[in-house]
C-alpha positions in Angstrom: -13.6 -35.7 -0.1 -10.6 -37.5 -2.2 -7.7 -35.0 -3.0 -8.5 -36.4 -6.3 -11.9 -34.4 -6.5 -10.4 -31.0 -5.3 -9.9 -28.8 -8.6 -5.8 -27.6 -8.3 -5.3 -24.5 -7.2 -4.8 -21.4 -8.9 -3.7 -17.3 -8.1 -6.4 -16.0 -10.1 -7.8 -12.9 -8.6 -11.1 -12.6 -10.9 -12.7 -15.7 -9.3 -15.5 -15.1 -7.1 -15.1 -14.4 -3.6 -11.2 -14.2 -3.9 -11.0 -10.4 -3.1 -13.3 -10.8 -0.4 -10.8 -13.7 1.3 -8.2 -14.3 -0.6 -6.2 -16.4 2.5 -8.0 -20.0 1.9 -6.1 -20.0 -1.7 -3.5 -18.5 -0.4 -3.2 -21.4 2.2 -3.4 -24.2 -0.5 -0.5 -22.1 -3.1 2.1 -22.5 0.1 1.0 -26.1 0.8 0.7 -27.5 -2.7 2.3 -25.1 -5.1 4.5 -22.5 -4.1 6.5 -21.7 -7.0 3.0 -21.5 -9.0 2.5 -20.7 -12.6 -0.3 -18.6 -12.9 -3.6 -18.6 -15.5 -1.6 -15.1 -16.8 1.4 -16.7 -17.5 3.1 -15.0 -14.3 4.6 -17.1 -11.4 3.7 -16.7 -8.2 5.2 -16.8 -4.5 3.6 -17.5 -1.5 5.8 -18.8 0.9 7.5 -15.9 3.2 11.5 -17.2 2.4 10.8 -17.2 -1.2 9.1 -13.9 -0.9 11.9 -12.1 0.8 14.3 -13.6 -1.2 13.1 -12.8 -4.5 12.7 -8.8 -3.1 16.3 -8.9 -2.1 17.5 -10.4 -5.5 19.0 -7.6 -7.8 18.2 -9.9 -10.5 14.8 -9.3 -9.8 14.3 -6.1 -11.9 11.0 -3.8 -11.0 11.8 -1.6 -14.4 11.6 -5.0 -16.3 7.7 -4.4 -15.4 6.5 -2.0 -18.1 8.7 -4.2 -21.3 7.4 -7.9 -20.3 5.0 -9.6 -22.7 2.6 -10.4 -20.3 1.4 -6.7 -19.5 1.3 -6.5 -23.4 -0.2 -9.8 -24.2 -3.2 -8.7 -21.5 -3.8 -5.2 -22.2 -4.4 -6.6 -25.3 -6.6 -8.9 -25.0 -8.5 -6.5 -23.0 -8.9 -3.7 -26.2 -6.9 -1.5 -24.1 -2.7 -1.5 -25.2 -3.4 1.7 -27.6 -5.1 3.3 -25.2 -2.1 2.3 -22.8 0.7 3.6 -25.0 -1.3 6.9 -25.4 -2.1 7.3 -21.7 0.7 9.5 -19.5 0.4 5.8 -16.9 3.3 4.3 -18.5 5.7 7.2 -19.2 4.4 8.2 -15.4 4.9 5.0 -13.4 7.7 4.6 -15.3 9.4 7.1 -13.7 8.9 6.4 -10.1 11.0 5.6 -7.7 8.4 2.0 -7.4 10.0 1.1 -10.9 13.4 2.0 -11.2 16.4 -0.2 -10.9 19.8 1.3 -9.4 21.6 3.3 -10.0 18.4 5.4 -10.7 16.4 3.9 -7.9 19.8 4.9 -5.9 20.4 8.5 -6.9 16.3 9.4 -6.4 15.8 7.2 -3.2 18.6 9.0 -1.4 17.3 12.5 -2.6 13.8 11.5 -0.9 14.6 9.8 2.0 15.9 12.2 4.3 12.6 13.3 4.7 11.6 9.8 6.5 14.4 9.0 8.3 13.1 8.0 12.3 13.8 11.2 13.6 12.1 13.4 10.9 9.0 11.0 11.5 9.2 11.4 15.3 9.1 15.2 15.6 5.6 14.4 13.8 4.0 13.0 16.3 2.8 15.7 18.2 0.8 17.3 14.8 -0.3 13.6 14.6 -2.3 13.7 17.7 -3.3 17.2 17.3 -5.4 15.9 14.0 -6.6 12.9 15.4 -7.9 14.7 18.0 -9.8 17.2 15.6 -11.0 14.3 13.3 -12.6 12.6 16.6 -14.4 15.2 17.8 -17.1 14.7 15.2 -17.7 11.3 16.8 -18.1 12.8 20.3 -21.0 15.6 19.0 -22.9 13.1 16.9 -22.3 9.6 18.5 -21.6 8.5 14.8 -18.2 8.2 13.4 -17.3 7.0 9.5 -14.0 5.4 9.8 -12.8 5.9 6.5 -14.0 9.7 5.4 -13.5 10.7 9.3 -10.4 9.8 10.0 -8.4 6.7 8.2 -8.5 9.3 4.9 -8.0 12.6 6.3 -5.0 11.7 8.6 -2.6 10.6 6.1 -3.5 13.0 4.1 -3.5 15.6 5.8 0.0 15.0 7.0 1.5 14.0 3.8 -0.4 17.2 2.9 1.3 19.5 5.3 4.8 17.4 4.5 4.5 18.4 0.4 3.2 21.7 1.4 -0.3 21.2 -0.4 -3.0 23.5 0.9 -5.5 21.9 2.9 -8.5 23.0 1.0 -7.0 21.0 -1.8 -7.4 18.1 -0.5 -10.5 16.3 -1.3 -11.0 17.6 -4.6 -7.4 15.7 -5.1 -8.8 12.7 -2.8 -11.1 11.6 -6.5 -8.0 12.0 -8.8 -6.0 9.8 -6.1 -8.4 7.2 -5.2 -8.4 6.6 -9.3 -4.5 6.7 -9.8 -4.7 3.8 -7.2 -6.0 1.7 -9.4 -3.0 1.5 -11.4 -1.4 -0.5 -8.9 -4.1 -3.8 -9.8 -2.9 -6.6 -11.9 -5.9 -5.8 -14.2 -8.1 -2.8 -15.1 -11.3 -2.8 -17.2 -11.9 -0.7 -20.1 -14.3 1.5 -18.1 -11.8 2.1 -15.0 -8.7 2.7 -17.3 -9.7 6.1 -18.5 -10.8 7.2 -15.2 -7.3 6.3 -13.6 -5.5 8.0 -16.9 -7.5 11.4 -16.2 -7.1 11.2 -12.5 -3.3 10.6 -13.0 -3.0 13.5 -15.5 -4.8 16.0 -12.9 -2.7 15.1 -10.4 0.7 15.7 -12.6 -1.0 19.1 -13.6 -1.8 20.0 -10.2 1.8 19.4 -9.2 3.2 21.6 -11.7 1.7 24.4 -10.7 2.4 24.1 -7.3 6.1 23.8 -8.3 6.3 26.6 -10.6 5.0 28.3 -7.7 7.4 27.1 -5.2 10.1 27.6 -7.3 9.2 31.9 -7.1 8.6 31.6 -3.2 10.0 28.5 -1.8 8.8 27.3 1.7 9.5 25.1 4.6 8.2 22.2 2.5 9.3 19.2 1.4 8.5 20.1 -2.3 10.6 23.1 -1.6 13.3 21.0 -0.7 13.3 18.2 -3.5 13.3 21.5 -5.6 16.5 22.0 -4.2 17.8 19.0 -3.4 21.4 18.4 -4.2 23.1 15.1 -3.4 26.5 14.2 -5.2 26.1 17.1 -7.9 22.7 15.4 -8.8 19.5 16.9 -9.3 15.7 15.4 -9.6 14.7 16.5 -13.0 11.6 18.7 -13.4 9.7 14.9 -14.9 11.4 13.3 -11.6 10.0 15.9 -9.2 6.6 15.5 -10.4 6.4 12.0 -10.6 7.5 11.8 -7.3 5.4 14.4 -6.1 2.8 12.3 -7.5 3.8 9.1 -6.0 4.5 10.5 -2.2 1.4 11.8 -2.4 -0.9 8.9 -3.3 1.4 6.6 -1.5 1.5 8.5 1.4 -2.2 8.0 2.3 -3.3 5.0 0.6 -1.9 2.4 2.2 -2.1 3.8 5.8 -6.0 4.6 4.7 -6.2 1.1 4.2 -4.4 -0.3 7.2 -6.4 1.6 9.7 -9.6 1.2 8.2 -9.2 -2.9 8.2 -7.4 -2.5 11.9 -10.5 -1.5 13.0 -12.8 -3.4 11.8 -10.3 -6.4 12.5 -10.7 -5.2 16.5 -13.9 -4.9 16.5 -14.6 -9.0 14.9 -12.3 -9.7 17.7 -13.5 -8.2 20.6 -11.4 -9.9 22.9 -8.6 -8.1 21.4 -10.6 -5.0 21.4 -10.9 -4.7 25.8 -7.3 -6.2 25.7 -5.6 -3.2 23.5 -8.4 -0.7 25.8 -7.0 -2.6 29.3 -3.5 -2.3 28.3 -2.8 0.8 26.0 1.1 -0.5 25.6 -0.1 -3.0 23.5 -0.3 -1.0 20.6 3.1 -0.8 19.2 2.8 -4.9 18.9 -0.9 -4.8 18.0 0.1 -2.5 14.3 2.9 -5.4 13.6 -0.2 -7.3 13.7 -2.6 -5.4 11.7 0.2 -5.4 9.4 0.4 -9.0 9.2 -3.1 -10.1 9.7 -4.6 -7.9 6.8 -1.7 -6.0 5.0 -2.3 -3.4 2.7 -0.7 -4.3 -0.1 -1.1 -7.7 -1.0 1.2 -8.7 -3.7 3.9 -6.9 -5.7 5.5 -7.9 -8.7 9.5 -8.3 -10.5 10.9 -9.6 -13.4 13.5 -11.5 -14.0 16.8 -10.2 -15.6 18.6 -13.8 -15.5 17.2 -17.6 -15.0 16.4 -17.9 -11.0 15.9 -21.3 -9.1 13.5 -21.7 -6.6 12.6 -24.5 -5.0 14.0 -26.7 -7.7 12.2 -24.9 -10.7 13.8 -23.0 -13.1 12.3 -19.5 -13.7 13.7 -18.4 -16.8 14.9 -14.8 -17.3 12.1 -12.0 -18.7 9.8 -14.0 -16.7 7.1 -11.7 -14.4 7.5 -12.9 -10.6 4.5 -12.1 -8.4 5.2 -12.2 -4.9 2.4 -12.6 -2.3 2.9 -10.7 0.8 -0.5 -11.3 2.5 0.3 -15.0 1.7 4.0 -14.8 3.3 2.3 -13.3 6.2 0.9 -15.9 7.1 3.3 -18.6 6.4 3.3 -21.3 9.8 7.2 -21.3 9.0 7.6 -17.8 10.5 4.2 -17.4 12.6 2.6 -19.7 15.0 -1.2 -20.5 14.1 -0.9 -17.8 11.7 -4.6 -17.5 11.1 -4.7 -16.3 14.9 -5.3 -12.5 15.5 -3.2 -11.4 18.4 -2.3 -8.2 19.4 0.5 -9.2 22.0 2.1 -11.6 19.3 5.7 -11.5 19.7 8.8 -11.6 17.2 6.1 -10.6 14.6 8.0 -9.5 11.7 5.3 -9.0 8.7 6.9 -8.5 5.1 3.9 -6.1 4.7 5.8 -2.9 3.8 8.6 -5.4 1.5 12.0 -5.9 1.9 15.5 -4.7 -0.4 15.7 -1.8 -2.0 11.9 -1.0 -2.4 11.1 -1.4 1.4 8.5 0.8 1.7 10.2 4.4 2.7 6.9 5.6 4.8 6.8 2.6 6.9 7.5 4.7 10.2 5.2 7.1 9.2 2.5 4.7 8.7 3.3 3.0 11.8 3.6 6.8 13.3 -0.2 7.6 12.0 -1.9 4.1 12.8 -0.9 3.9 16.2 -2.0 7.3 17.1 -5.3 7.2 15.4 -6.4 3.5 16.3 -4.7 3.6 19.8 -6.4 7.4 20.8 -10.0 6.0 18.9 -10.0 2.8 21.1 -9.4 5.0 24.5 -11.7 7.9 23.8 -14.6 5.7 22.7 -15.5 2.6 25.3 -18.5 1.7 22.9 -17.5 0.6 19.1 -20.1 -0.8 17.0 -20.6 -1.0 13.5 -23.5 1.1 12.3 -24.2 -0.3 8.8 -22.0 -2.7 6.5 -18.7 -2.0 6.1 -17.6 -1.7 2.2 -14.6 -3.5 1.1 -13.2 -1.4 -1.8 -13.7 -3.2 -5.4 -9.4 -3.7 -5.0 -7.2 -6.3 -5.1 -3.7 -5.4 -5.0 -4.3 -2.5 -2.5 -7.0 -4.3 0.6 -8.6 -1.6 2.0 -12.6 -0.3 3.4 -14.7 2.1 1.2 -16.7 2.9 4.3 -16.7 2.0 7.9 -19.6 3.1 9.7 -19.4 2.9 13.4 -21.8 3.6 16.7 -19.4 5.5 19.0 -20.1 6.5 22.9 -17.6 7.9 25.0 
């Protein structure tokens, strides 16, 4: 076919059969258009240099997000910005550690991150196995195992759980109000899902309240307990601050790491040669969760906004502009990976962008390393036979790539 016939490309989510596989676009965005201007008005990134660069950039503002005209301009034209400025979403997100700049981000990043540092994570990993090993034993009485309720959901959570100090027999009732919250995260919500992620946001924010009023009476060996009483530099979180974050290591906390082991599996098992190789060599799983990372990362894009003009590539993106940055696309950029369309467990020098870069790198990336390599790595071993028992449900998502269901044939 000439070049001439082939429509240009363009990052625009709401065309058919982009969710499903969105790497053929964005394959032809780092070929023929990396510094893209989207449909939306937004430009867009692809290649991984850009990508990295533009996350390291302090003129690359992520409070700019909730002022720029184009979230404006949208909701909109959707029927939805009253219903936006009315919601508790904006004054929320707002809030969060995701969309502050420094010397906010600063103060509130270093009041939560002592909690993640390497050793804190490590001391986890015997409770780790301990769950995995509960969640699995269904599988071995039934022969039937659902990835995604029975074990890719309820490790992360109940770890992040145990972390906050939430009860376990909260947590599914809170699962609903946090699957919904997730959507806030997409580029786009319609006018039916935008209530639904407004109510599921405000039950979470309620249900946090209490528990801190009641941890402020009887503190505990929690981390809520301790953001209660954290103290860094004669700086407190404010009672908003605590919630929100709360909120956010909550939902954050098992999410993503839903998502990445529910699409590791199923990766394995349409590559069963990678499959027997990660069950002949068990070692292989500390490079094989770099490469889920890569292959099929969690989060696929994120998103700044200019707070000065920015040159890239020899365009000019002017200042208050809204940058989108692709990291599924970057993570497969043939600059940085060799036949980057390749699944390979053993890949070496894999450094995926999946969990960002700068300030905002992802502060529960060794905990989400921590939890998929358990759970995929002691699943694998137990189980010689993995098949897929029915069709596995990709969740109606874009920003956040994850399963709804996983249903698997198990035999040990």
């Amino acid at each position: 076919m000439d070049s001439l016939d082939v429509d240009p490309v363009q990052f625009n989510p709401f065309q058919p059969g982009f969710a499903e596989n969105p790497y053929p676009t964005y394959a032809r965005l780092r070929e023929e258009d990396p510094v893209h201007q989207s449909p939306f008005g937004a430009w867009v990134l692809s290649r991984y240099d850009d990508v990295e660069a533009l996350l390291r950039d302090r003129r690359a503002s992520s409070q700019g997000l909730f002022n720029d005209e184009i979230r404006e301009t949208v909701l909109r034209a959707m029927g939805l910005w009253d219903a936006w400025k009315a919601s508790v979403i904006p004054s929320t997100l707002a809030a969060t550690l995701l969309f502050k700049d420094p010397p906010d981000h600063t103060r509130l990043r270093t009041l939560v991150a002592k909690a993640f540092t390497p050793l804190a994570v490590a001391e986890l990993e015997p409770r780790v196995h301990t769950i995995v090993d509960q969640l699995l034993a269904t599988g071995e009485e039934t022969g039937r195992l659902e990835v995604i309720g029975a074990l890719a959901f309820p490790l992360p959570a109940l770890v992040i759980c145990e972390l906050l100090g939430v009860p376990a027999e909260d947590r599914d009732r809170m699962r609903d109000w946090s699957g919904a919250g997730a959507r806030l995260v997409e580029p786009f919500m319609t006018p039916e899902e935008f209530p639904v992620a407004d109510q599921g946001l405000r039950h979470l924010l309620d249900y946090f309240a209490a528990l801190v009023e009641e941890r402020r009476k009887r503190a505990r060996s929690d981390l809520l307990s301790s953001l209660i009483a954290a103290e860094e530099k004669g700086d407190r979180l404010t009672t908003n601050e605590l919630l929100v974050t709360a909120v956010l290591l909550f939902a954050a906390g098992h999410e993503t790491t839903k998502n990445l082991i529910g699409t590791a599996v199923l990766t394995l098992l349409r590559h069963p040669d990678q499959l027997a190789r990660l069950r002949a060599d068990p070692g292989l799983i500390n490079t094989a969760v770099e490469e889920f990372l890569r292959y099929e990362p969690p989060v696929q894009v994120t998103a700044r906004v200019l707070s000065a003009d920015m040159d890239v590539k020899g365009v000019t993106i002017e200042a208050g502009s809204r940058v989108v940055v692709v990291l599924g696309a970057a993570n497969r950029d043939p600059e940085h990976f060799n036949d980057p369309d390749r699944f390979d467990i053993g890949r070496l020098n894999n450094r995926p962008i999946s969990f960002g870069s700068g300030i905002h790198f992802c502060l529960g990336s060794a905990l989400a390393r921590l939890e998929s390599r358990v759970a995929i790595s002691t699943l694998v071993q137990r189980f010689p036979t993995l098949e897929l028992a029915g069709e596995a449900r990709l969740r109606n998502s874009f920003t956040l790539r994850g399963l709804e269901s996983l249903p698997l044939a198990v035999a040990s």
